[in-house]
Each structure stands twice: as C-alpha cells, then as structure tokens.
C-alpha positions as CSV (number, residue, x, y, z in Angstrom):
1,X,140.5,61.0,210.2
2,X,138.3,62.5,207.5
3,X,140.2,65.7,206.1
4,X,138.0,69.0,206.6
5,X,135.9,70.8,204.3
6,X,137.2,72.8,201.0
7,X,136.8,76.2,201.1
8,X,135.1,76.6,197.8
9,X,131.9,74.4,199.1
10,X,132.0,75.9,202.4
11,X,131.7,79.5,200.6
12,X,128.8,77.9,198.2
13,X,126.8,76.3,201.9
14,X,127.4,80.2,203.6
15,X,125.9,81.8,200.3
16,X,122.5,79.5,200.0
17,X,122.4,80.1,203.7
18,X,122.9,83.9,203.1
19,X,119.9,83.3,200.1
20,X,117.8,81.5,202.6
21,X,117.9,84.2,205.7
22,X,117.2,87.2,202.8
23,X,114.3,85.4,201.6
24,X,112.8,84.1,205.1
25,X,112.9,88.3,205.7
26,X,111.9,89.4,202.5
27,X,109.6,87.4,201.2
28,X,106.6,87.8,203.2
29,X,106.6,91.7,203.0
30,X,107.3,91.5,199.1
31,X,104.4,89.3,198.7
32,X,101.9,91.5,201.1
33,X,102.7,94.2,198.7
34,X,102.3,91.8,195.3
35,X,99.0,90.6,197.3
36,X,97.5,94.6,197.7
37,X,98.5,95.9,194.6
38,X,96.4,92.7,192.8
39,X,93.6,93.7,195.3
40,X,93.7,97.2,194.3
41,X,93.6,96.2,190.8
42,X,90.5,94.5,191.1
43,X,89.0,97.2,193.1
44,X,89.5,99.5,190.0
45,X,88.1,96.7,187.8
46,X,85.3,96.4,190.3
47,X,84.8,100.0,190.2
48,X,84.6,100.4,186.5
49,X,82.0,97.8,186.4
50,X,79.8,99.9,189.0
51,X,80.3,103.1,187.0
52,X,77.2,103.9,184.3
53,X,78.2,105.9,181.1
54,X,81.9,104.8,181.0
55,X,83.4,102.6,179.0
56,X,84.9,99.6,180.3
57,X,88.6,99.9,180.2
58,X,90.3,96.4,181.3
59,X,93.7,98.4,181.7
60,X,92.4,101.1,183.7
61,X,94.7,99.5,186.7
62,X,97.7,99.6,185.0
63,X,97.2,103.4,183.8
64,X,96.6,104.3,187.5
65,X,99.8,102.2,189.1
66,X,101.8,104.0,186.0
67,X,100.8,107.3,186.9
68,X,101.1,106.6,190.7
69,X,104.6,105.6,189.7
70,X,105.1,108.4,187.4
71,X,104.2,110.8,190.1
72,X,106.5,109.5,192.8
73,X,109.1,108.7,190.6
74,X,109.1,110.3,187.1
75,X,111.1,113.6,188.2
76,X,113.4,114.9,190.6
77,X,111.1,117.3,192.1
78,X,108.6,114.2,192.1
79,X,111.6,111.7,194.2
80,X,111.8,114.7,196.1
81,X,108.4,114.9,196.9
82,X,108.5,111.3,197.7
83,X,111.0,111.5,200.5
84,X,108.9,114.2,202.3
85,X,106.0,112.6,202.3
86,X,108.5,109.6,203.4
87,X,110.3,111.5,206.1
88,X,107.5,111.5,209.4
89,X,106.3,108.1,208.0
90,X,110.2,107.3,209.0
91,X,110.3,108.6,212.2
92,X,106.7,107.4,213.0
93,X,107.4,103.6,212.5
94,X,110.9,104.2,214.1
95,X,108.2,105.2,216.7
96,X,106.2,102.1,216.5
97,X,109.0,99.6,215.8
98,X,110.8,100.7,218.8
99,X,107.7,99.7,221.0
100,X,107.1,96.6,219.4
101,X,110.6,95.6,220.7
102,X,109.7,95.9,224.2
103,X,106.4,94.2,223.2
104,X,104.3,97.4,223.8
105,X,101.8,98.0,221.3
106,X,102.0,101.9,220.6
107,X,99.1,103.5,218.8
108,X,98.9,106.8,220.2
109,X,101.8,107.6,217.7
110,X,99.0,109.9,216.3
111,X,98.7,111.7,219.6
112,X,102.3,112.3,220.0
113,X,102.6,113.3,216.4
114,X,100.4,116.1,217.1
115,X,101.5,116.9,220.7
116,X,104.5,117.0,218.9
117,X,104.3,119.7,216.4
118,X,102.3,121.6,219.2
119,X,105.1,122.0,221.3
120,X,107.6,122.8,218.1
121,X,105.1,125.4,216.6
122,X,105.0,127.2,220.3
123,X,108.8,127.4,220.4
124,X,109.7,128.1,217.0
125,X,106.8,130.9,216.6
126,X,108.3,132.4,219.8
127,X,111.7,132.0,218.2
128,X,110.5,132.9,215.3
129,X,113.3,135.9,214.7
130,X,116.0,134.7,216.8
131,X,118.9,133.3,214.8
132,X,118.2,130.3,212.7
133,X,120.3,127.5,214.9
134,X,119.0,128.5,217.7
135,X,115.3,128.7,217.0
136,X,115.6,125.2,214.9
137,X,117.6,123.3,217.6
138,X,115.0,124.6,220.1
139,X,111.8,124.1,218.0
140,X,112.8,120.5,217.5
141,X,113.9,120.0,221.2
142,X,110.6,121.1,221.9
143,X,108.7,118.6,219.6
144,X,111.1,115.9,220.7
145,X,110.3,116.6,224.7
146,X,106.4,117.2,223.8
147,X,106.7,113.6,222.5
148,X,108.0,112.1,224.7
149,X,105.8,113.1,227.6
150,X,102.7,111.9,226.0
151,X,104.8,108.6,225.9
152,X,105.7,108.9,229.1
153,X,101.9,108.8,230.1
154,X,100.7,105.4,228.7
155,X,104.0,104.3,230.1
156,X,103.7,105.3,233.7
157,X,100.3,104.2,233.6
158,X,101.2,100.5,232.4
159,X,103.8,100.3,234.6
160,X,102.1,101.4,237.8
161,X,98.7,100.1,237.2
162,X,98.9,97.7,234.3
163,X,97.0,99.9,232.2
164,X,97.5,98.8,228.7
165,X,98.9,100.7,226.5
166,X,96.7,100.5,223.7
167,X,93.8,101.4,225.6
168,X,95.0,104.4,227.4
169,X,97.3,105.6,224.0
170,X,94.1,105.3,222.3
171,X,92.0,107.6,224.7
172,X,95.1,110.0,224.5
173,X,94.9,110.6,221.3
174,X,91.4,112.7,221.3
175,X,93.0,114.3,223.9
176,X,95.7,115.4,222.1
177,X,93.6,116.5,218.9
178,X,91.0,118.3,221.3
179,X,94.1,120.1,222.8
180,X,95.2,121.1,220.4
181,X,92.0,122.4,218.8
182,X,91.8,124.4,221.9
183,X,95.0,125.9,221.7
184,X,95.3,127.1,218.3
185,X,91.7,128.2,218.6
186,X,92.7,130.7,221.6
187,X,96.0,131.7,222.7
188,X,97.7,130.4,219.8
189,X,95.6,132.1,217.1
190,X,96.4,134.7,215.1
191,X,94.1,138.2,216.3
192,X,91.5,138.9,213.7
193,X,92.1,135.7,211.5
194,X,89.1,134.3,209.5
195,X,89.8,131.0,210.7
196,X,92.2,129.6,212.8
197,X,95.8,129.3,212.7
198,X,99.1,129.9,214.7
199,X,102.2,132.4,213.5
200,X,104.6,131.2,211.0
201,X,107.8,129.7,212.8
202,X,110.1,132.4,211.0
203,X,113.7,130.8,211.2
204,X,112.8,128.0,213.0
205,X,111.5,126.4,209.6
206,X,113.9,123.7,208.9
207,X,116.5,124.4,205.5
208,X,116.0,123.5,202.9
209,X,118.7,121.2,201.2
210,X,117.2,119.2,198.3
211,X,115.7,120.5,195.6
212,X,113.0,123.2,196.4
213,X,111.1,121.5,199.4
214,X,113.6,118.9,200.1
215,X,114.5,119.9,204.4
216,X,116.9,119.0,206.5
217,X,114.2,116.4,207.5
218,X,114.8,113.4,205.4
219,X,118.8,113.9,206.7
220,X,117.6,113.1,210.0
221,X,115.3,110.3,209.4
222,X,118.2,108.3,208.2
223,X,120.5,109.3,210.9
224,X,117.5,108.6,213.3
225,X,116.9,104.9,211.5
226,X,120.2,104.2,211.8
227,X,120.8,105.3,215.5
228,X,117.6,103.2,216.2
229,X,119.1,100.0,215.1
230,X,122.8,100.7,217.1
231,X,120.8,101.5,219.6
232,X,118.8,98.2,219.5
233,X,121.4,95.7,218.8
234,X,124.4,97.3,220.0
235,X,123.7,98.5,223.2
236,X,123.2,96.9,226.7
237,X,119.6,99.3,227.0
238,X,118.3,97.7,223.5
239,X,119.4,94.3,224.7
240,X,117.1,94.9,228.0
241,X,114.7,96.4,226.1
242,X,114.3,93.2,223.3
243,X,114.6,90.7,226.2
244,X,111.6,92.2,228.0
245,X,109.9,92.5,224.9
246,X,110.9,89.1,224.5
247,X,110.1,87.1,228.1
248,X,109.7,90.3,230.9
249,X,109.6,87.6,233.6
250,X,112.4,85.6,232.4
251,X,114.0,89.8,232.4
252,X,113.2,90.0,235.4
253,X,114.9,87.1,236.4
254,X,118.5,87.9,234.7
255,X,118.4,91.0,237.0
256,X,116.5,93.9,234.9
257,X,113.7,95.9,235.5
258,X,110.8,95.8,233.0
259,X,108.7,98.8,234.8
260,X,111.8,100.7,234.6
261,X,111.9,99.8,231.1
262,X,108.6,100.1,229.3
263,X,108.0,104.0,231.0
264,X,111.7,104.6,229.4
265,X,110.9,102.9,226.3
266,X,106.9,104.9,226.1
267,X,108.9,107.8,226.5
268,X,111.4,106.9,223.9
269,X,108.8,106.0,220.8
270,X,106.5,108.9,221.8
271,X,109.9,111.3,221.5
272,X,110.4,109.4,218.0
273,X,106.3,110.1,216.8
274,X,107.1,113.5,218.5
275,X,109.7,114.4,216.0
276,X,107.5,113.2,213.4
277,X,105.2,115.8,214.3
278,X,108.1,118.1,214.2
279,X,109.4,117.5,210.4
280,X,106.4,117.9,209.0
281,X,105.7,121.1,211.0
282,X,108.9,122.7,210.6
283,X,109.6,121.1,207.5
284,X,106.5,121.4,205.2
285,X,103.6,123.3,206.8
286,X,105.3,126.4,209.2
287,X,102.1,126.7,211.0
288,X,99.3,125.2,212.5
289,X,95.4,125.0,211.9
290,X,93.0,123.8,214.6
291,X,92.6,121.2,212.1
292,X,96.2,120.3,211.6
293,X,96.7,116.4,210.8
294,X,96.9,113.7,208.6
295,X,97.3,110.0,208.6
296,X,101.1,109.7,209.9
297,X,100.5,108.2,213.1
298,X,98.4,105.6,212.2
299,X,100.1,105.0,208.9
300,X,103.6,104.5,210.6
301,X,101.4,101.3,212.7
302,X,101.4,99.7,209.0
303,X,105.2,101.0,208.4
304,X,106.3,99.2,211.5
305,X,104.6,95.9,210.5
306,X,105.8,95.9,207.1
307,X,109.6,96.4,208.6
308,X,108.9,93.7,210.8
309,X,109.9,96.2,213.5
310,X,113.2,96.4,211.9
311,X,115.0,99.6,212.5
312,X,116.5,100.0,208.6
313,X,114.0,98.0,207.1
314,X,111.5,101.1,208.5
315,X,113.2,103.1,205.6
316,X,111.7,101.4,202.6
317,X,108.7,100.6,203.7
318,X,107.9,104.5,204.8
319,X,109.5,105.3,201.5
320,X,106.8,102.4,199.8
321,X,103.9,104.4,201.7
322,X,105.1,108.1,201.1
323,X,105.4,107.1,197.0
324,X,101.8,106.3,197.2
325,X,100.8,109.5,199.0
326,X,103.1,111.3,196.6
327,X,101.8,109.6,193.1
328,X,98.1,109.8,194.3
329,X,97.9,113.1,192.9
330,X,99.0,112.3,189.3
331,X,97.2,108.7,189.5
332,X,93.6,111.0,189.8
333,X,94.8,113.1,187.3
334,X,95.5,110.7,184.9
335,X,93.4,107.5,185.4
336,X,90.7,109.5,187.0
337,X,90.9,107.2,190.1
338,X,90.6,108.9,193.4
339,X,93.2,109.5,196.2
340,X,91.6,107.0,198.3
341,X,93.1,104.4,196.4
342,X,95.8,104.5,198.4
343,X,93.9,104.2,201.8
344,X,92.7,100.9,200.0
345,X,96.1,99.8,199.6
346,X,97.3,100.7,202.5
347,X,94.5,98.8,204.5
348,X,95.1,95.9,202.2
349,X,99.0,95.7,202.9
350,X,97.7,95.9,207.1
351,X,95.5,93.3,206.1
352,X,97.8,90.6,204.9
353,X,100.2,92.0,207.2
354,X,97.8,90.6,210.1
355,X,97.6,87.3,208.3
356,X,101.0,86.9,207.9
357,X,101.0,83.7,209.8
358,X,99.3,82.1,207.0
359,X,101.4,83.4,204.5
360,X,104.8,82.3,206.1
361,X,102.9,78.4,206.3
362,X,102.2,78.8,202.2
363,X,105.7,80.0,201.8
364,X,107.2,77.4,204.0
365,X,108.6,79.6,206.1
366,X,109.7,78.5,209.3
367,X,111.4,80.0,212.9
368,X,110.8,83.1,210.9
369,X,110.2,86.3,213.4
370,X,107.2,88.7,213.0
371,X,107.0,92.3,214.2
372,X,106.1,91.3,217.3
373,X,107.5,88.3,219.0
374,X,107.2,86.7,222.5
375,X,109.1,83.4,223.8
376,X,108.0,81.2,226.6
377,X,110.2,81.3,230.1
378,X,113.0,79.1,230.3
379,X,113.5,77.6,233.7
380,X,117.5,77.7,233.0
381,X,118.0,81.3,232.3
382,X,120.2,82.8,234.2
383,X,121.9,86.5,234.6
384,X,123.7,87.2,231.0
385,X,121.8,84.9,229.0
386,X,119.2,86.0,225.9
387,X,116.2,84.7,226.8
C-alpha cells in the first residue's frame, strides 16, 4: 500500500495549477493589448514618415504612450478622470457580457445607452427641484426601466420570431438616436434656445464624492460588477441563463425555458447599457443635446471581449479603455498625436480580440474559454446536470 502524498508537494502541484489557470485567462488579453499598443506604435512611426516638414522623431511613440499615461494617471484629478470615463464603459460591458452568457450577441448597447439617458433626463428635469433622494432614485429608475425595454424588444422579437438579435438591435439603434433627436428637438427643448438642448436635471445630478467630478457613479459600477458575477455563478437564474447560452436545446431538455430566458436576459443587459446612459447623464453632462452621444455602446462590445465576458474582469478592461479616452487629451498636447489614436487602438485590441483563436494555438493554450462559448448536445444530460 503506497503511503499518500506529502502535503508540501501537494501544496507545490495546487500552486503551478493555480499559475497555469491565471495564465490560460490572462494571457491572451495581456498579449492583445502588448499586440495594439506595438501596432499603434508603428502607426505613429508610419505617420511621421507621411508627414512633410517634420523631423523624424523615432521616439515620437514613446512620448505619446507617456503622456497618454501621464494624463490618466499622473494626478489625482487625472485617476479621477479616469474612472469616469471608466464608469458607463463598466456598466456597458456588464451589458454586453451579460448577453454573451446567454449566447445573445447585444449590439444595440448603443441604443439603450441613449434610450437610457432619455428616460433619466425626462425624470430628473421634471424632478429637477424635488429633494435630492428622491429625484436621483427616480432619475436612475427611469434610465434603468428605459433600458431595459429597448432590450426587451430585440428580445421578444428573437424569442417569438427568431429574429436575431444583432440584426434587429442594430436597426434599433437609429431608432433610438432619431428619437431622441426628435425629442430634445421639440418637447424637450429649451423655449428660445439657439440650439438644442433639454433642462438641467437640478438635484437629480448624481453627488459628487471623489475629488471634484468624481459621482456616486463609479460606486455603483463596482457594486453592479460585482452583483453581475453573484448573480451569474451563484444563482439558479445565472446557472439557466449560462446553460442556454451554453446548449439551449440540451436547456431545454433539463426542464428550462430558453424563450423565457433570452426576453429576461435582453431585458436585463439593455437595463445594464440603460444605466450607462444614466451615469454619464446624471453624472457628467446634466442635460441633453439633440446630439448627445459618444462611443460607450459600441466601446463596451470591445470591453466585453477583452473580459472574456467575465463579470469582474469587465472592471479593468473598462478602466484600460477609459485611461485611453482620459490621457488622449494630454497625448495631443504633448506628442502632437491626435485623439484618434485611441480609436486605432481600440480597433486594434477588437482586432486581435477576433483572432484570438490563433493566439491561444501560438500560446498553447488549450480548453481555454472565449467570450462566447457554445458546447455540443450531450445525449446523456439529464435534469440537474451542467451541460
């Protein structure tokens, strides 16, 4: 009878194995983001090659990653600039992430971003001098509620017809920017404006708690990440929701309802991009242009992959993608590269992100999940088992 295993080699095998399962989940997102920032460099190179009447300067790339570092990074007003740029990019792949686990490809976050800050600018400007709780619980209600019915849509639509969701998120997100166009343009705007633009919410605008722009905001983004993931892996809902994400007929099987679930789990992501919507509403801007926008929803697509759909590992990468938005500034400033660096990079990080596949064979990484995973049906799965 061979005696058992010594505890000090056991503890040695669970630490490589501990090193093994950080690096199959970190390495591919670390080197997507080695991978860009190389690209980016020789798009600056490239650039200053194109340029007439300017000296070459073969460090010109590392000037503009220091001062995009510098100008997320090299204050506390600048870290706090970083998490609110950071802040809807959270909720947004929170958004994106959460679909992915139901194997639902959202991209009408954008849509519900706005749809969402359209419903929170109505309620907080007609709250706008009622008592601070109220009008900022309400406000955000609203953005969350506004959210979640232009999730509901793509969802009910998949569900009844087999419309898919791409398609019809897609279509509803010009819908949602002509809508609210139209609004803000008419019963919204503000009589005898030169251009227009909505009320301020008042004391619906969320407080702020950091710094001088730091709001309440970033506070719930973490909360929100982490009640994500407990909902996910520690609730009989995410369970359903992974495992029709995972095999729906296989789900269907083991005695859930995949409809049932992808029109709750639409609704759920667009209530997420909603609250997006919301933050930076409420949080940064206090009213609304015809014009209002930016890049969030589709940005939070990019956030989502790089995660891997991972609920906590959403907070770095939106932090990763609101540094860049936040050191762009300084980068131009400094370098004399433009903003739109950091579309380039971004694209790039989407990019590799795509061809992850190939980069998981060069690493030799194996059984190693990607943001969106499907198995095959297993003729033995029964009621209570993961498929």
């Amino acid at each position: 009878m061979s005696a058992p295993p010594s505890p000090a080699p056991a503890q040695a095998r669970s630490r490589r194995s501990l090193g093994a399962r950080a690096w199959a989940v970190l390495a591919v997102p670390a080197l997507v983001v080695i991978l860009s920032l190389l690209l980016g460099a020789v798009v600056i190179l490239g650039s200053e090659l194109i340029v007439t009447g300017r000296k070459f300067d073969p460090w010109l790339w590392f000037t503009a990653y220091a001062a995009l570092v510098q100008g997320a990074y090299g204050s506390t007003d600048a870290v706090i600039q970083t998490l609110v740029y950071s802040t809807p990019l959270v909720f947004g792949g929170l958004a994106v992430a959460f679909g992915f686990k139901a194997g639902l490809f959202n991209i009408g976050a954008q849509g519900q971003f706005l749809v969402g800050a359209l419903g929170a600018v109505i309620v907080g400007v007609a709250l706008a001098d009622a008592p601070a709780p109220i009008a900022i619980v309400a406000a955000t209600i609203a953005g969350i509620v506004a959210g979640g019915i232009w999730g509901f849509v793509p969802g009910f639509l998949k569900a009844v017809s087999g419309a898919h969701e791409v398609v019809s998120t897609i279509m509803l997100n010009y819908v949602a920017v002509q809508l609210l166009a139209a609004l803000v343009s008419g019963p919204l705007k503000v009589p005898k404006s030169p251009s227009p633009v909505t009320y301020d919410v008042g004391n619906a605008a969320f407080p702020i708690v950091i710094g001088a722009t730091g709001h309440i905001g970033i506070i719930l983004a973490i909360v929100a990440a982490g009640f994500v993931w407990w909902l996910l892996f520690r609730t009989t809902w995410g369970f359903e929701i992974r495992s029709v994400g995972a095999n729906p007929d296989a789900a269907r099987y083991a005695g859930m309802r995949p409809k049932l679930l992808i029109v709750a789990t639409m609704t759920f992501s667009g209530a997420l991009a909603g609250l997006a919507g919301t933050s930076v509403l409420l949080g940064v801007s206090h009213s609304m242009t015809s014009s209002f926008g930016t890049t969030v929803g589709f940005d939070s697509i990019a956030v989502a992959l790089l995660a891997r759909s991972n609920p906590l590992g959403v907070l770095p990468a939106a932090v990763l993608f609101g540094s860049m938005r936040a050191g762009a500034g300084l980068m131009q400033i400094n370098a004399g590269i433009p903003v739109e660096l950091v579309d380039v990079l971004q694209a790039t990080i989407l990019l590799f992100l795509v061809a992850s596949p190939v980069l998981r064979r060069l690493l030799r990484l194996r059984n190693v999940e990607a943001g969106i995973t499907t198995a095959a049906p297993s003729p033995g799965l029964g009621a209570g088992t993961a498929p």
